[in-house]
N, C-alpha and C positions, 0 to 999 in steps of 0.2 A: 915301122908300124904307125909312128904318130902323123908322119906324112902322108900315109894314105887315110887314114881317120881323119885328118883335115880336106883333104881331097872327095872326101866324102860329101863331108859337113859341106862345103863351099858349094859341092849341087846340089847339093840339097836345096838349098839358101836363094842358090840361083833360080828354081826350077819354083819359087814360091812356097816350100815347103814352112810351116813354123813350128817351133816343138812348144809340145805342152806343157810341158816343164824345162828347166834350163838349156839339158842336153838329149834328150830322147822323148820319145811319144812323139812324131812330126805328124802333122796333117795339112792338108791343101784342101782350099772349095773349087772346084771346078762347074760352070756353068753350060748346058748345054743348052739347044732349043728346048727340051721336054722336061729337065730337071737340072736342079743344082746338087751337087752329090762333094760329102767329105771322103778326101782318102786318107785313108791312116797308114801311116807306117811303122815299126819300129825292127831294130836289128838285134836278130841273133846273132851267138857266137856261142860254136862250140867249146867245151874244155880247152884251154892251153896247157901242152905239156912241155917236159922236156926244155930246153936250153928260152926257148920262145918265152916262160912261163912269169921270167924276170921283167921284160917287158908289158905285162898289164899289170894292172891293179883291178882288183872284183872288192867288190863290196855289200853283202845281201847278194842281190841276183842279178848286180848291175856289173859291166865289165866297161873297161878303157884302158887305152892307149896308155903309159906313163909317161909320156913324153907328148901328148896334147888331152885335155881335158874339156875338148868342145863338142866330145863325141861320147856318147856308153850307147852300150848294146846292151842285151839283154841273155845273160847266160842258162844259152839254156841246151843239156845235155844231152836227147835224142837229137839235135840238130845235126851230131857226126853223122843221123842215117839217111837227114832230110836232106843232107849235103851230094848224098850220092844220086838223089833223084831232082837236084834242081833246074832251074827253068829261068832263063832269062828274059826278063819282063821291061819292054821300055815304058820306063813312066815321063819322057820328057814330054813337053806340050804337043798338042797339035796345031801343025801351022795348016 
């Protein structure tokens, strides 16, 4: 799990994102012709159960990896239903 939390973090990073706080809240400016617009992002995660559950750390409403600490999500528990209706969104630049 920490490997892919870092795998995260690192496109993140790449892609020009910065978080507003140490490890979460990321946002990007992006400039067009007509407007410069912020994007914000930050990550859910649903519940962890089960044998998986040793593997995070949650603190408040904040979730991570225990094995990297560059990344928290944001726990948040209808997400098991947002899970079933999601949608793959490229946010990489445009060339």
């Amino acid at each position: 799990m920490g490997c892919r939390s870092q795998r995260i973090r690192t496109v993140l990073d790449e892609l020009g994102y910065v978080s507003a706080t140490e490890h979460y809240l990321f946002s990007r400016t992006v400039r067009t012709d007509h407007a410069t617009l912020t994007l914000r992002s930050d990550l859910m995660a649903s519940p962890i159960r089960g044998e998986l559950a040793s593997r995070v750390k949650i603190k408040d409403k904040r979730i991570r990896a225990t094995t990297y600490d560059g990344l928290h999500g944001q726990l948040t528990p209808e997400e098991e239903f947002i899970e079933d209706e999601a949608m793959v969104i490229d946010i990489s630049p445009v060339q």
